[in-house]
PDB file of N, CA, C, O and CB in Angstrom:
ATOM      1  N   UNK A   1    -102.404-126.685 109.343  1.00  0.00           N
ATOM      2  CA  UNK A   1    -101.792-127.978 109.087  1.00  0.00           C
ATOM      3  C   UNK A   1    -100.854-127.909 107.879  1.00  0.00           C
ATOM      4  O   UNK A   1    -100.106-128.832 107.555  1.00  0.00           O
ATOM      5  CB  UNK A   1    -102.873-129.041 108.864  1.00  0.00           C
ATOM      6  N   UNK A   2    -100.971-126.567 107.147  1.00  0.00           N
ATOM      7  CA  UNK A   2    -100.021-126.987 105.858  1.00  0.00           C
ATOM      8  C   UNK A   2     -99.016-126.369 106.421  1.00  0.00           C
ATOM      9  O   UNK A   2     -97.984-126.703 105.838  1.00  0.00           O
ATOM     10  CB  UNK A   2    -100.351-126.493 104.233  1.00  0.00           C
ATOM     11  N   UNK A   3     -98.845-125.752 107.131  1.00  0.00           N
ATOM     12  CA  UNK A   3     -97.452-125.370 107.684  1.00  0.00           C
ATOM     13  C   UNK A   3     -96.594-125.994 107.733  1.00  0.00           C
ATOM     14  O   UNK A   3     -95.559-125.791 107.099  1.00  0.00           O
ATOM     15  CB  UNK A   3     -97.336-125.053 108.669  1.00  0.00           C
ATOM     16  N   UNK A   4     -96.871-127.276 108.795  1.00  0.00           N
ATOM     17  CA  UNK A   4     -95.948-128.363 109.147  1.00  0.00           C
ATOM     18  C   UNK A   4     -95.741-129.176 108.266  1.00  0.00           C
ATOM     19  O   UNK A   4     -94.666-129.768 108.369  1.00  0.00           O
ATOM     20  CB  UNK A   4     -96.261-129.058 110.129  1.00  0.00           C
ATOM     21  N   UNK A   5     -96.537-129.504 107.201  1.00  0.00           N
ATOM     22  CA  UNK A   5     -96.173-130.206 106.233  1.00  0.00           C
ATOM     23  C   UNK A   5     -95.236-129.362 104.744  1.00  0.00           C
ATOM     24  O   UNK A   5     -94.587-129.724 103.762  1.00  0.00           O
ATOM     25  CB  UNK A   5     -97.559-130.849 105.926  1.00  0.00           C
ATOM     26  N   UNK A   6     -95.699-128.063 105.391  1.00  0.00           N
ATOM     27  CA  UNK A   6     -94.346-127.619 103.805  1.00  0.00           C
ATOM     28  C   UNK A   6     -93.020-127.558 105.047  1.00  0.00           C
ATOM     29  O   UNK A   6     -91.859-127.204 104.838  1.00  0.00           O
ATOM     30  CB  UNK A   6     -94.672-125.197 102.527  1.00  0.00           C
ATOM     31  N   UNK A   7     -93.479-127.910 106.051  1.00  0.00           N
ATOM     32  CA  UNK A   7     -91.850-127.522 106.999  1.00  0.00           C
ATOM     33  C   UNK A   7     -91.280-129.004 106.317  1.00  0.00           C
ATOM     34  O   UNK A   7     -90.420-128.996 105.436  1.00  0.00           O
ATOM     35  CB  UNK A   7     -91.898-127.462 109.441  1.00  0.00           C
ATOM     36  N   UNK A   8     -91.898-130.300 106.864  1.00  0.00           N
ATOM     37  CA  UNK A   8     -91.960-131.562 106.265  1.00  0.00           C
ATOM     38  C   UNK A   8     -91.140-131.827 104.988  1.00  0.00           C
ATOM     39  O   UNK A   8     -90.277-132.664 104.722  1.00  0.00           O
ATOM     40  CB  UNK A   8     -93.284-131.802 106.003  1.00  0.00           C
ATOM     41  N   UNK A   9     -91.737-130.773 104.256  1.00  0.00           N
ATOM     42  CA  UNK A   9     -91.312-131.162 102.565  1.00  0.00           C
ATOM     43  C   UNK A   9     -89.886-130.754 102.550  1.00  0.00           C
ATOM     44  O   UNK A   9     -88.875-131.403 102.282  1.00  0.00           O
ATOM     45  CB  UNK A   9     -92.247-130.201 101.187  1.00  0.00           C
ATOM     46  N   UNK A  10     -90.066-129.428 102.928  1.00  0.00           N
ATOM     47  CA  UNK A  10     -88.664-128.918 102.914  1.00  0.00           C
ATOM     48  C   UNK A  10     -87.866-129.893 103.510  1.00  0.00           C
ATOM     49  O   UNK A  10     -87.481-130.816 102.792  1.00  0.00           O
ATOM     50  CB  UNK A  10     -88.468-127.607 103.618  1.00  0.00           C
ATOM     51  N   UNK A  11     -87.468-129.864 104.961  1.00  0.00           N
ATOM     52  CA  UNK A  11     -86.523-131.343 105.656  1.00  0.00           C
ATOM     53  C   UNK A  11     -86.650-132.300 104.751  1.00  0.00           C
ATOM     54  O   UNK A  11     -85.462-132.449 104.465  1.00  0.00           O
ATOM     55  CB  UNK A  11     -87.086-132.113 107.178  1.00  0.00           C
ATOM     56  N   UNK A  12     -87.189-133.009 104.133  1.00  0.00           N
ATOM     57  CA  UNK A  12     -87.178-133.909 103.490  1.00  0.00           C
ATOM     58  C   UNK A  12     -86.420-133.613 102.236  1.00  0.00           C
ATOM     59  O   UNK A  12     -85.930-134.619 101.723  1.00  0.00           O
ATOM     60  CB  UNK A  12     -88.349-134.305 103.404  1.00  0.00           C
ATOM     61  N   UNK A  13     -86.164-132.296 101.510  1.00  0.00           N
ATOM     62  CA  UNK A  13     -85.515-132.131 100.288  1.00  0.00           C
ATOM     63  C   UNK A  13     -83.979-131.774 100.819  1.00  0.00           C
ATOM     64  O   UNK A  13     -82.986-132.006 100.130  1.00  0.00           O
ATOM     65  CB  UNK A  13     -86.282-130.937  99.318  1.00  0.00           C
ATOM     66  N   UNK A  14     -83.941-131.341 101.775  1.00  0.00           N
ATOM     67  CA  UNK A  14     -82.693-130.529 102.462  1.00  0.00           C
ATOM     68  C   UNK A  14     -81.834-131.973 102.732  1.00  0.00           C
ATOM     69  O   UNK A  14     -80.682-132.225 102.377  1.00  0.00           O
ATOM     70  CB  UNK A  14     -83.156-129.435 104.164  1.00  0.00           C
ATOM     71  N   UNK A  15     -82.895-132.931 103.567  1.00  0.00           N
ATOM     72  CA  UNK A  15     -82.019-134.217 104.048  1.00  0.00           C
ATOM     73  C   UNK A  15     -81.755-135.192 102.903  1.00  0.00           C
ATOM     74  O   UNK A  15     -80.982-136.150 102.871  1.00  0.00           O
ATOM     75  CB  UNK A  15     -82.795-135.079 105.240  1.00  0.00           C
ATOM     76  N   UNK A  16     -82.446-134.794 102.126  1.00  0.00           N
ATOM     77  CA  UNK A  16     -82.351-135.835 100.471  1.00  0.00           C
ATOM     78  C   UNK A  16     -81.312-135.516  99.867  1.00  0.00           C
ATOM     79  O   UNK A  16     -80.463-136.325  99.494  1.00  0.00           O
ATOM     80  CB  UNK A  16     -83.532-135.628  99.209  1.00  0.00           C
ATOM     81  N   UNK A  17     -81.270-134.414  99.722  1.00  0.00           N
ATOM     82  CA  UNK A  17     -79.783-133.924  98.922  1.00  0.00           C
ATOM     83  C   UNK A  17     -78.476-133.877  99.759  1.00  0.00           C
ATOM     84  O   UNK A  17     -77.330-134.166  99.415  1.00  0.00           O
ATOM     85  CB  UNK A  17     -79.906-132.335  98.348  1.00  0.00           C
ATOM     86  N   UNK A  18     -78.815-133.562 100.608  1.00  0.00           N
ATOM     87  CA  UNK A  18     -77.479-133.458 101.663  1.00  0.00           C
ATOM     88  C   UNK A  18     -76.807-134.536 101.986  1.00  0.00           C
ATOM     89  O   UNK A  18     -75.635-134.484 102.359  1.00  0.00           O
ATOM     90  CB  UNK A  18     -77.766-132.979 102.968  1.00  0.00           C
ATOM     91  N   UNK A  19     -77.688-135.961 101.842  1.00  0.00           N
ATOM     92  CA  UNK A  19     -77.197-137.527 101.424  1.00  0.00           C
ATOM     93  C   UNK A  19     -77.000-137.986 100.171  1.00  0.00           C
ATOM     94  O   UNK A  19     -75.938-138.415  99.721  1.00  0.00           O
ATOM     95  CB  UNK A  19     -78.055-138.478 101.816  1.00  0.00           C
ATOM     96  N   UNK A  20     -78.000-137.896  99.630  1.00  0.00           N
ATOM     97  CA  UNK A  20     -77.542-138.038  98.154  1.00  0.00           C
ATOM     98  C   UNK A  20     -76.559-138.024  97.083  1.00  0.00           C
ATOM     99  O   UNK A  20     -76.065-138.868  96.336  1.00  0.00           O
ATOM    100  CB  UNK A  20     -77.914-137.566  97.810  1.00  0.00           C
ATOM    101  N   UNK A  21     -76.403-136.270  97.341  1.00  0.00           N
ATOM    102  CA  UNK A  21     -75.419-135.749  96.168  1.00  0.00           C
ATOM    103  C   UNK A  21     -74.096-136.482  96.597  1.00  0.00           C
ATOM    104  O   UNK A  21     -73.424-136.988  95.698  1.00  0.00           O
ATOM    105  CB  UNK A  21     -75.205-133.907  96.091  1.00  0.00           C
ATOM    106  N   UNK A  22     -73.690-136.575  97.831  1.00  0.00           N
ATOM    107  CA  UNK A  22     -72.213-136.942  98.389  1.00  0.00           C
ATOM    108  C   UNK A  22     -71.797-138.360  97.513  1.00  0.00           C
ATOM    109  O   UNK A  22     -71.009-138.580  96.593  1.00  0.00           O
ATOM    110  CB  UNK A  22     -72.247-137.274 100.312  1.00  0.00           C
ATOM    111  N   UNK A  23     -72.852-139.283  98.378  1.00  0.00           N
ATOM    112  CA  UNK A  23     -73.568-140.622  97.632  1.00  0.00           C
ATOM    113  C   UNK A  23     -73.270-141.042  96.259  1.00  0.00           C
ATOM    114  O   UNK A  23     -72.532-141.983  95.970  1.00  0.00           O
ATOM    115  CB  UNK A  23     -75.025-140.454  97.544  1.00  0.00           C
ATOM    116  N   UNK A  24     -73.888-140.289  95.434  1.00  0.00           N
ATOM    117  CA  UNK A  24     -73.565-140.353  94.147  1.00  0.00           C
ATOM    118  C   UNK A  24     -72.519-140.028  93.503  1.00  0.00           C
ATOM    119  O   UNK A  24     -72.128-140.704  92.552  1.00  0.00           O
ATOM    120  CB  UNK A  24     -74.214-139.902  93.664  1.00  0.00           C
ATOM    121  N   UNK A  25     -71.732-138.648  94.032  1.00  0.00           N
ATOM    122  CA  UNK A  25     -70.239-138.424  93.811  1.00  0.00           C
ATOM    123  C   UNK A  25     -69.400-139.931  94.093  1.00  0.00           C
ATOM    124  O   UNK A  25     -69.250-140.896  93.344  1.00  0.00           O
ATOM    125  CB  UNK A  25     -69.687-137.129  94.954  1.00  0.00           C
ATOM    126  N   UNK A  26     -69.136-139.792  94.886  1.00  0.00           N
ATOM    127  CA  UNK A  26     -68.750-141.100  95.375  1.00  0.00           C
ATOM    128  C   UNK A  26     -68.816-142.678  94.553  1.00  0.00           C
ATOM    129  O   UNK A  26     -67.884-143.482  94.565  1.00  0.00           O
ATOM    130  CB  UNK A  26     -69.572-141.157  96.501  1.00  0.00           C
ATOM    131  N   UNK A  27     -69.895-142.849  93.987  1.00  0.00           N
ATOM    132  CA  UNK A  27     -70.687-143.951  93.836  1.00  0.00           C
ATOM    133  C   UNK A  27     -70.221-143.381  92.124  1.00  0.00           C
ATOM    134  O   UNK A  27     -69.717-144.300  91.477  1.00  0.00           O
ATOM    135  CB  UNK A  27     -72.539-144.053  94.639  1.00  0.00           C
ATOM    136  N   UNK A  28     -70.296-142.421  91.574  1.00  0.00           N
ATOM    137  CA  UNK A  28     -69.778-142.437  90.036  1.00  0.00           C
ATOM    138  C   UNK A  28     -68.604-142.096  89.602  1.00  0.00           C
ATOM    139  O   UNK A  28     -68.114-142.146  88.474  1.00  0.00           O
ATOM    140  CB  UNK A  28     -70.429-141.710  89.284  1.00  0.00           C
ATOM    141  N   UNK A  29     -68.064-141.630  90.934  1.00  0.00           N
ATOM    142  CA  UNK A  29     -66.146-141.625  90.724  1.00  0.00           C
ATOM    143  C   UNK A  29     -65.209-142.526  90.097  1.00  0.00           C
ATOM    144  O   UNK A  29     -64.056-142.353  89.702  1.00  0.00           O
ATOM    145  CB  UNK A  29     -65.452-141.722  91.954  1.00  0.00           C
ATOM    146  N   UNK A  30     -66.346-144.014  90.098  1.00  0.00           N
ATOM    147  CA  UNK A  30     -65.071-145.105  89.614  1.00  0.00           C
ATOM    148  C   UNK A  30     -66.527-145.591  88.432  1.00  0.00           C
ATOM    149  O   UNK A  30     -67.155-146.649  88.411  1.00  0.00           O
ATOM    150  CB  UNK A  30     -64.175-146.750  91.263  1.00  0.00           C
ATOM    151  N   UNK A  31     -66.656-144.592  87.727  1.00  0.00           N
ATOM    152  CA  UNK A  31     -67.613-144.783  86.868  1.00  0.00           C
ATOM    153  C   UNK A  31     -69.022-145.608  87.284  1.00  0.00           C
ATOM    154  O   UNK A  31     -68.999-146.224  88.349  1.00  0.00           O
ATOM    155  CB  UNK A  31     -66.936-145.382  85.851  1.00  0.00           C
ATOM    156  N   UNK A  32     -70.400-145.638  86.368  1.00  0.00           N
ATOM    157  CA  UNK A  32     -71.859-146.176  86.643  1.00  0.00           C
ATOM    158  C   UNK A  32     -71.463-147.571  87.122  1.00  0.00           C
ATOM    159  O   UNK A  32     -70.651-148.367  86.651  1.00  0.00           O
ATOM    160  CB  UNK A  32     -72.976-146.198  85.231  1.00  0.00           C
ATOM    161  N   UNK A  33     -72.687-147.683  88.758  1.00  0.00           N
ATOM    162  CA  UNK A  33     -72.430-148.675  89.072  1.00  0.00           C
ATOM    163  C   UNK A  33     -72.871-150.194  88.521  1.00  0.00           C
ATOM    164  O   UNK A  33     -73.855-150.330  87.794  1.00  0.00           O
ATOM    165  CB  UNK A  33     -72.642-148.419  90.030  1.00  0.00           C
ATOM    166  N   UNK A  34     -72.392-150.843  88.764  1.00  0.00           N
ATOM    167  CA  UNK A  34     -72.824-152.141  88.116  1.00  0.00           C
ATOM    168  C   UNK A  34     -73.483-152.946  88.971  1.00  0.00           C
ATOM    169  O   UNK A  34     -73.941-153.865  88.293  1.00  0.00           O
ATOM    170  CB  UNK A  34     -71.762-152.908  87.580  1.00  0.00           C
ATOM    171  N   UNK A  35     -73.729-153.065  89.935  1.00  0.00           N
ATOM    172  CA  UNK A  35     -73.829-153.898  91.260  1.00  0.00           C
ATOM    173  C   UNK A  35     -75.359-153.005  91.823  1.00  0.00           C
ATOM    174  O   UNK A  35     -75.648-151.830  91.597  1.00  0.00           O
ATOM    175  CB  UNK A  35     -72.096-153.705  92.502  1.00  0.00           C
ATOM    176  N   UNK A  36     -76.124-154.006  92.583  1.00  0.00           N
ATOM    177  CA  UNK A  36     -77.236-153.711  93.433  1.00  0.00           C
ATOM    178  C   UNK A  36     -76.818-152.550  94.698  1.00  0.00           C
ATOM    179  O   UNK A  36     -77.267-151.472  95.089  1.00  0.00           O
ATOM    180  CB  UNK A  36     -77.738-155.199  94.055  1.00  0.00           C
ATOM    181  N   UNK A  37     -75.542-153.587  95.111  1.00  0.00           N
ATOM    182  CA  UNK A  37     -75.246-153.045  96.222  1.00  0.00           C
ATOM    183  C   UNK A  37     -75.274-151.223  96.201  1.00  0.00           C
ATOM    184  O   UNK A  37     -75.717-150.610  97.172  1.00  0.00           O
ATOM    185  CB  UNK A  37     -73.877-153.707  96.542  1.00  0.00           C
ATOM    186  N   UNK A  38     -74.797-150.580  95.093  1.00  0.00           N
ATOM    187  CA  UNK A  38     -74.395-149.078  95.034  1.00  0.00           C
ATOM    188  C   UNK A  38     -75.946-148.612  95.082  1.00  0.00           C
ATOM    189  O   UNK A  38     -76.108-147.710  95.904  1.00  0.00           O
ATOM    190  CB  UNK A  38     -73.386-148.518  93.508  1.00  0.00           C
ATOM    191  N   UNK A  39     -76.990-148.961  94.482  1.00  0.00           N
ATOM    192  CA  UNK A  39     -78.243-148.952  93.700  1.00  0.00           C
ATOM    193  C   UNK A  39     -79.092-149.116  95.411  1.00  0.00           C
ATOM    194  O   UNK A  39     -80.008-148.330  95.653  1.00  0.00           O
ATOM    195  CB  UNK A  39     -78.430-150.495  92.208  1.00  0.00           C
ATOM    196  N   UNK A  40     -78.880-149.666  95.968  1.00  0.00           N
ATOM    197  CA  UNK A  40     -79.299-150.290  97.397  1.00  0.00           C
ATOM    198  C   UNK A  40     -78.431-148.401  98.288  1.00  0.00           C
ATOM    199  O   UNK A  40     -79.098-147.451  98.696  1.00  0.00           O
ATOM    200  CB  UNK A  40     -78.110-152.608  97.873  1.00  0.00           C
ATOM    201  N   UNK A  41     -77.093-148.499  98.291  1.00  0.00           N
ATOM    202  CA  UNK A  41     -77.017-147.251  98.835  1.00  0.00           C
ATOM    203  C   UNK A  41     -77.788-145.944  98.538  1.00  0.00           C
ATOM    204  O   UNK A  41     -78.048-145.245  99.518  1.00  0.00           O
ATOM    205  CB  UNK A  41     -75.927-147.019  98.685  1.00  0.00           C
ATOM    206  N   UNK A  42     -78.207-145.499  97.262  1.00  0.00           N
ATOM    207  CA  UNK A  42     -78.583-144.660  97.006  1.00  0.00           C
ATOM    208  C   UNK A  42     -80.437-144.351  97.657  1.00  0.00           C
ATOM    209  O   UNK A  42     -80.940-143.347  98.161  1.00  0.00           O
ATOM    210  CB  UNK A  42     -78.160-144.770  95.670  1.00  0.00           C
ATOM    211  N   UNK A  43     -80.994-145.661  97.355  1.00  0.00           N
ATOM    212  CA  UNK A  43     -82.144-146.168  98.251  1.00  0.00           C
ATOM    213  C   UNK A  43     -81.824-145.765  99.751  1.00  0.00           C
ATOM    214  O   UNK A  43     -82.329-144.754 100.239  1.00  0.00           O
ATOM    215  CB  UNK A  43     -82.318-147.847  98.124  1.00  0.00           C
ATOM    216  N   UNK A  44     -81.296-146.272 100.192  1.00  0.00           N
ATOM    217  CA  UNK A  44     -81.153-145.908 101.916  1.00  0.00           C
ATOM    218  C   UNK A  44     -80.762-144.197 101.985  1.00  0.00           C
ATOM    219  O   UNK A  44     -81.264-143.680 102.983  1.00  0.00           O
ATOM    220  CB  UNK A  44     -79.579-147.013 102.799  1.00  0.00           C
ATOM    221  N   UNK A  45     -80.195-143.507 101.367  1.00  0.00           N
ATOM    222  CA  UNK A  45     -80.179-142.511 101.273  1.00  0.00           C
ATOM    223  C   UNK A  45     -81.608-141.490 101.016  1.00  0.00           C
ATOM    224  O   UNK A  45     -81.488-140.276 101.184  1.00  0.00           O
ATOM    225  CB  UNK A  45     -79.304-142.579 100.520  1.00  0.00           C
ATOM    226  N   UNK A  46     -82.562-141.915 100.719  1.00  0.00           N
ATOM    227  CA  UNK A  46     -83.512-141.753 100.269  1.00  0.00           C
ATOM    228  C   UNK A  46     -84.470-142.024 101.250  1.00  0.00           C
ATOM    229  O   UNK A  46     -85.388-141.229 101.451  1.00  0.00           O
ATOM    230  CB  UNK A  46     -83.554-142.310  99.243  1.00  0.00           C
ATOM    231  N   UNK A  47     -84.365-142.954 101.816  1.00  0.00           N
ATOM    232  CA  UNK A  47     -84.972-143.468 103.432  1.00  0.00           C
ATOM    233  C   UNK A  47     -84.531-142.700 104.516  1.00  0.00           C
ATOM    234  O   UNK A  47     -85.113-142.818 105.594  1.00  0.00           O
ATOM    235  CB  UNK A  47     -84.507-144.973 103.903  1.00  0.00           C
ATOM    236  N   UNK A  48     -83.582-141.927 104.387  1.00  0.00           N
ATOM    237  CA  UNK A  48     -83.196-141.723 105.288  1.00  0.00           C
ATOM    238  C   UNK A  48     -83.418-140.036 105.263  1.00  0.00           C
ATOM    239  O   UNK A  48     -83.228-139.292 106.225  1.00  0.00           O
ATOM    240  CB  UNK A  48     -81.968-142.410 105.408  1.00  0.00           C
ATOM    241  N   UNK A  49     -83.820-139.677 104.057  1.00  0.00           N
ATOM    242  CA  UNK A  49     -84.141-138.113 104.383  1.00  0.00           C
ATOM    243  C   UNK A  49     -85.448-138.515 104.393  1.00  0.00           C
ATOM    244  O   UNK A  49     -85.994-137.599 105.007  1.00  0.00           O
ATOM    245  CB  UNK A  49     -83.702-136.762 103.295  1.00  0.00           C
ATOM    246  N   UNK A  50     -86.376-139.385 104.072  1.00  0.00           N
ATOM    247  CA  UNK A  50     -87.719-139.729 104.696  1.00  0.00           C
ATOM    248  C   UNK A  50     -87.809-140.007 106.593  1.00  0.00           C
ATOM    249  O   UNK A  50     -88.689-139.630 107.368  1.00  0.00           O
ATOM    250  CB  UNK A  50     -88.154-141.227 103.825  1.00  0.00           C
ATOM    251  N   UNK A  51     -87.008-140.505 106.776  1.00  0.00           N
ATOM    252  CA  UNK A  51     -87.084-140.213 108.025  1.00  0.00           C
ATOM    253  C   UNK A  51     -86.584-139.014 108.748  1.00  0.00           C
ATOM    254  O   UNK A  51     -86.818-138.828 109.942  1.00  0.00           O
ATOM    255  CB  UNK A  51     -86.649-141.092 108.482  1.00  0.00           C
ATOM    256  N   UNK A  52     -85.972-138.300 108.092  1.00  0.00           N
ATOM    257  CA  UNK A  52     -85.858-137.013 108.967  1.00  0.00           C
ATOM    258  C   UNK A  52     -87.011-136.183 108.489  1.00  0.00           C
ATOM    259  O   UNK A  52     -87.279-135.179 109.149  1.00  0.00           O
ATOM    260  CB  UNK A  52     -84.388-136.175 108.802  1.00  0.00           C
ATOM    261  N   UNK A  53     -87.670-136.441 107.519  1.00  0.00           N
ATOM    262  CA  UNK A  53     -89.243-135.563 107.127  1.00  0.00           C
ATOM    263  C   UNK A  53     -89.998-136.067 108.452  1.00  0.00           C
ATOM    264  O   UNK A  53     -90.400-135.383 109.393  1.00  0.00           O
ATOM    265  CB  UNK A  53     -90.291-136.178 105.339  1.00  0.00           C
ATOM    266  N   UNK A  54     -90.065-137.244 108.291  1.00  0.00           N
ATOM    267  CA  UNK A  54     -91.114-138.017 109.649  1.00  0.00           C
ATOM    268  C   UNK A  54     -90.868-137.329 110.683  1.00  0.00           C
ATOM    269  O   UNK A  54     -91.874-136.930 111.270  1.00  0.00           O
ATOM    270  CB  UNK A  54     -90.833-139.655 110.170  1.00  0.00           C
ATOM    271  N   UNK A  55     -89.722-137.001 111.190  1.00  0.00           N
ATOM    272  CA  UNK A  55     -89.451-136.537 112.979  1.00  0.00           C
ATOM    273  C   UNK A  55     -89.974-135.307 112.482  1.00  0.00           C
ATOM    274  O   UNK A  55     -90.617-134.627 113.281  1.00  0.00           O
ATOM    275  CB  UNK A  55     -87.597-136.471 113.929  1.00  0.00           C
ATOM    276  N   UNK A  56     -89.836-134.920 111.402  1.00  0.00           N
ATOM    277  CA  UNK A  56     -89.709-133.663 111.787  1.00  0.00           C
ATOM    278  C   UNK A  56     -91.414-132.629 111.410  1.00  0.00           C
ATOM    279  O   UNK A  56     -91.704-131.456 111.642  1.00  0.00           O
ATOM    280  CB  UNK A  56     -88.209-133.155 110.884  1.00  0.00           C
ATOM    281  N   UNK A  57     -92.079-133.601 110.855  1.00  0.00           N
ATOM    282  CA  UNK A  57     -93.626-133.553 110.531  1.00  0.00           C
ATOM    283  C   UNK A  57     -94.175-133.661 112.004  1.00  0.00           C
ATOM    284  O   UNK A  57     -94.818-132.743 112.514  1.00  0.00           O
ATOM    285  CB  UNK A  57     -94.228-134.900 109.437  1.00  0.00           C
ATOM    286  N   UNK A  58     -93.797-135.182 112.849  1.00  0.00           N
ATOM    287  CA  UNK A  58     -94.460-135.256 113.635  1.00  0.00           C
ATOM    288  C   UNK A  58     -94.024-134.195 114.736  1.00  0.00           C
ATOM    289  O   UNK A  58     -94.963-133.587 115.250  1.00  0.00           O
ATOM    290  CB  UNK A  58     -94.540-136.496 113.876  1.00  0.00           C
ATOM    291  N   UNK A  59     -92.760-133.883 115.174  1.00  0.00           N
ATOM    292  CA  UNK A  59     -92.082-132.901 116.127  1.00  0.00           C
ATOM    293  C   UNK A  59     -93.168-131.224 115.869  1.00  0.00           C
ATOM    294  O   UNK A  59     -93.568-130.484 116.769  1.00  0.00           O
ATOM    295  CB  UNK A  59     -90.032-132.748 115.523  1.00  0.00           C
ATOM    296  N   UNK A  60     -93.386-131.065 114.375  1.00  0.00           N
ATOM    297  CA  UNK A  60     -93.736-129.846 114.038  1.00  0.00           C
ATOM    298  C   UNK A  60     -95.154-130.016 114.978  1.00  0.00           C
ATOM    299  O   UNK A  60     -95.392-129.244 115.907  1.00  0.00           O
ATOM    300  CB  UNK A  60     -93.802-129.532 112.298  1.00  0.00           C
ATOM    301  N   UNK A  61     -96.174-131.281 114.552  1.00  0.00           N
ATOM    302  CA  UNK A  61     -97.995-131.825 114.781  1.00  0.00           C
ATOM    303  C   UNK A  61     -97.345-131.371 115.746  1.00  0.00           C
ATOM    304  O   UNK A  61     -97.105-130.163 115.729  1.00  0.00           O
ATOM    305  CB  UNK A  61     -99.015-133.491 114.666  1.00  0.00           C
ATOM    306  N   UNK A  62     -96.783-132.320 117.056  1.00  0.00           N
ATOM    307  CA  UNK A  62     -96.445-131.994 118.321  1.00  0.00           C
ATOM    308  C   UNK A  62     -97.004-130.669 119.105  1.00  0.00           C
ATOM    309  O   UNK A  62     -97.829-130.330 119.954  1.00  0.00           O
ATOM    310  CB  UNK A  62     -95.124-131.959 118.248  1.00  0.00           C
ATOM    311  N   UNK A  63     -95.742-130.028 118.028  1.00  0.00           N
ATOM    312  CA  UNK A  63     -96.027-128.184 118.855  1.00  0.00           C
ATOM    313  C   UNK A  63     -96.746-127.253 118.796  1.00  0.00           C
ATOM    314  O   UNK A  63     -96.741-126.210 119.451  1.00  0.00           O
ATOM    315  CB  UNK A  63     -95.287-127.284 118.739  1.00  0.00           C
ATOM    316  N   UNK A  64     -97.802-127.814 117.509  1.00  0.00           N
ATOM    317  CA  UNK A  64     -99.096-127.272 116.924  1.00  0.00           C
ATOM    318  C   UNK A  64    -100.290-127.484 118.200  1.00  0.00           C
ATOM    319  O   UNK A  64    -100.950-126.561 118.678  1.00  0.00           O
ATOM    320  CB  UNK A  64     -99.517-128.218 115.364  1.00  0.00           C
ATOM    321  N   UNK A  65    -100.373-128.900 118.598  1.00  0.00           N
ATOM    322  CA  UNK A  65    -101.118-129.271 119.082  1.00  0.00           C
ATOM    323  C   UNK A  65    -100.829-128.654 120.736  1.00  0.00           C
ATOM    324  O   UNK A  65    -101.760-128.149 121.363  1.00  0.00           O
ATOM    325  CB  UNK A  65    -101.165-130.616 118.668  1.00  0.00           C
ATOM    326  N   UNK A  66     -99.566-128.757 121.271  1.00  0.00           N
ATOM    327  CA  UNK A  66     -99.114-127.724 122.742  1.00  0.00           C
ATOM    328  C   UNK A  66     -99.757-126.396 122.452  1.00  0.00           C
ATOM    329  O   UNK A  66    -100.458-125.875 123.319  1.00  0.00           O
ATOM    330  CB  UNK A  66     -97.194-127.380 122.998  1.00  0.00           C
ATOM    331  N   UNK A  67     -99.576-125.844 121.350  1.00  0.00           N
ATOM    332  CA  UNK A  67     -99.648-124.293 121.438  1.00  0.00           C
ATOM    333  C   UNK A  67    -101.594-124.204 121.228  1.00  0.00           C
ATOM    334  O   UNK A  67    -102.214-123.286 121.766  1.00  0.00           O
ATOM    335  CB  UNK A  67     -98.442-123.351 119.849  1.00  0.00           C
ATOM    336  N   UNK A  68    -102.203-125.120 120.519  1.00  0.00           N
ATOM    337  CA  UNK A  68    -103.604-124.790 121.141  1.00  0.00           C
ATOM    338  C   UNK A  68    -104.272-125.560 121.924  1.00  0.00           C
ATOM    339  O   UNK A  68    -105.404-125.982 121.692  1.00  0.00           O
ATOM    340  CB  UNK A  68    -104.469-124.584 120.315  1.00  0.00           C
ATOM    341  N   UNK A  69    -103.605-125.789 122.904  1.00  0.00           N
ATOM    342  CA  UNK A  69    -103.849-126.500 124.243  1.00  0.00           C
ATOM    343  C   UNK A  69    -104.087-125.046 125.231  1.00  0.00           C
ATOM    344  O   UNK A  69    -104.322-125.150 126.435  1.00  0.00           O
ATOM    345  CB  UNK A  69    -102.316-127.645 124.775  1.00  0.00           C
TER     346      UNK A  69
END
């Protein structure tokens, strides 16, 4: 079981940064934001490499559970 969950961790750091860093370039180009709204993007960015951990935790359980079938 720790397999799929360091697979988990990893996707989850890979999809965190790979949204993120862009995100924040972006978001401090016209200097620190002042507004929720930027503060709110960086959040969804953050949700959103949580959900590619999720598919990809449960996709991993999935094939664990086929292969000792």
């Amino acid at each position: 079981m720790a397999d799929w969950l360091e697979r988990a961790l990893k996707t989850f750091v890979q999809a965190f940064l790979g949204v993120f860093i862009p995100t924040i370039v972006a978001l401090l180009e016209n200097g620190l934001p002042k507004d929720w709204n930027a503060t709110w993007v960086t959040l969804v960015s953050a949700g959103m490499a949580g959900l590619a951990a999720g598919i990809s935790a449960a996709w991993n359980i999935i094939l664990e559970r086929l292969k000792s079938e």
